[in-house]
C-alpha positions as CSV (number, residue, x, y, z in Angstrom):
1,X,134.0,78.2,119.8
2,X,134.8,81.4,121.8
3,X,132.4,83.9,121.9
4,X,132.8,87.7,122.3
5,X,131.2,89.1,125.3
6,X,131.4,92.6,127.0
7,X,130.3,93.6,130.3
8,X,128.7,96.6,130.8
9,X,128.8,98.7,134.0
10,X,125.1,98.0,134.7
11,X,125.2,93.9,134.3
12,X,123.7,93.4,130.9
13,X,126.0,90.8,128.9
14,X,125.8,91.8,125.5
15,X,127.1,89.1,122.9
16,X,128.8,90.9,120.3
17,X,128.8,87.6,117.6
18,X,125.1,88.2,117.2
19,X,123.1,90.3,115.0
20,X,120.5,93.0,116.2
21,X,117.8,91.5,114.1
22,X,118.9,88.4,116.3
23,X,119.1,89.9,119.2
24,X,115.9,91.6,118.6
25,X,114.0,88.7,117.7
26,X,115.0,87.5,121.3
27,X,114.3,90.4,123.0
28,X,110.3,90.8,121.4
29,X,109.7,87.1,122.5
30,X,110.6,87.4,126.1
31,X,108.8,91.0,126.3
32,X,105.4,89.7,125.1
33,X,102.3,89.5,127.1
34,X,99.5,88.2,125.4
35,X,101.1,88.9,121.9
36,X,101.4,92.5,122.4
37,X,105.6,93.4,122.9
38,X,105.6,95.8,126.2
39,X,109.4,97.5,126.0
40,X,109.8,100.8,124.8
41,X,112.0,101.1,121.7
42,X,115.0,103.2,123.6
43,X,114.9,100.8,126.3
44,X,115.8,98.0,123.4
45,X,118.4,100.1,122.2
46,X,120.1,100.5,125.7
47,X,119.9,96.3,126.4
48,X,121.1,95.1,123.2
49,X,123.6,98.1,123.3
50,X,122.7,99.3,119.7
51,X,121.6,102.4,118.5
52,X,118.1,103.7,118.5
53,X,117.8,104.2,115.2
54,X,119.2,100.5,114.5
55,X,116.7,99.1,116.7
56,X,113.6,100.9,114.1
57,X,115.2,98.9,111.6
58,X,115.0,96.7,112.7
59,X,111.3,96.6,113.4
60,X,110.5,98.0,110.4
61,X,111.8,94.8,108.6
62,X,109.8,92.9,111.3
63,X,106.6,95.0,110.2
64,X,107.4,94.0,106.3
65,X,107.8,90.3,107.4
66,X,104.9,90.2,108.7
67,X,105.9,88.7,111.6
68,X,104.6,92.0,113.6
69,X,101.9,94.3,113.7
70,X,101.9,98.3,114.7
71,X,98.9,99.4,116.2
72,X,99.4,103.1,117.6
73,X,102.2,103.1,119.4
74,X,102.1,99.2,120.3
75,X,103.7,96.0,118.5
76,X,101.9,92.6,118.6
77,X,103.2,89.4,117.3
78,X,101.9,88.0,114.2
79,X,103.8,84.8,113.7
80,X,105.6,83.7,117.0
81,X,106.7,80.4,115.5
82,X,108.5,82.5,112.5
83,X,109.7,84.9,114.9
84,X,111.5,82.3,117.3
85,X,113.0,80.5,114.2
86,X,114.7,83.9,113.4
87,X,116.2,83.7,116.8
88,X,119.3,81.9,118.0
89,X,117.9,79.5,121.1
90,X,121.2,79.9,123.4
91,X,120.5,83.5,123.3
92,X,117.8,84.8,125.3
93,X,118.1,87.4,128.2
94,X,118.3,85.9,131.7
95,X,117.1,88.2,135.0
């Protein structure tokens, strides 16, 4: 199966066969420390090259889940487990 990548000028691969609740899923797990998600929202937005607004969408569906929590301005991770099965395992973000 081929997938559909693009390059973009600052070295982020961004698979384009994915969707942002996907992507996003991927993106909480690996920026969790001690169940609290450390990335600011724009900075989401510029990785998974999607819009701002797309990426509060996709968090707000998160929130009704249940999967996450909002706590002032901070996310934490309510179900991990559920969270990671929402993800795809071959696409995680790779320093």
């Amino acid at each position: 199966m081929a997938y559909r990548l693009t390059k973009r000028d600052d070295d982020v691969i961004v698979d384009r066969t994915e969707t942002a609740y996907t992507k996003m899923c991927a993106l909480i797990i690996q920026n969790t420390q001690d169940t609290m998600f450390t990335l600011d929202l724009q900075e989401c937005a510029r990785t998974l090259s999607i819009s701002y607004r797309q990426v509060i969408r996709v968090m707000n569906r998160l929130l009704q889940e249940k999967l996450i929590k909002k706590v002032k301005k901070k996310y934490y991770i309510l179900d991990y487990s559920a969270l990671y099965a929402n993800t795809n395992e071959n696409y995680f973000f790779y320093e």
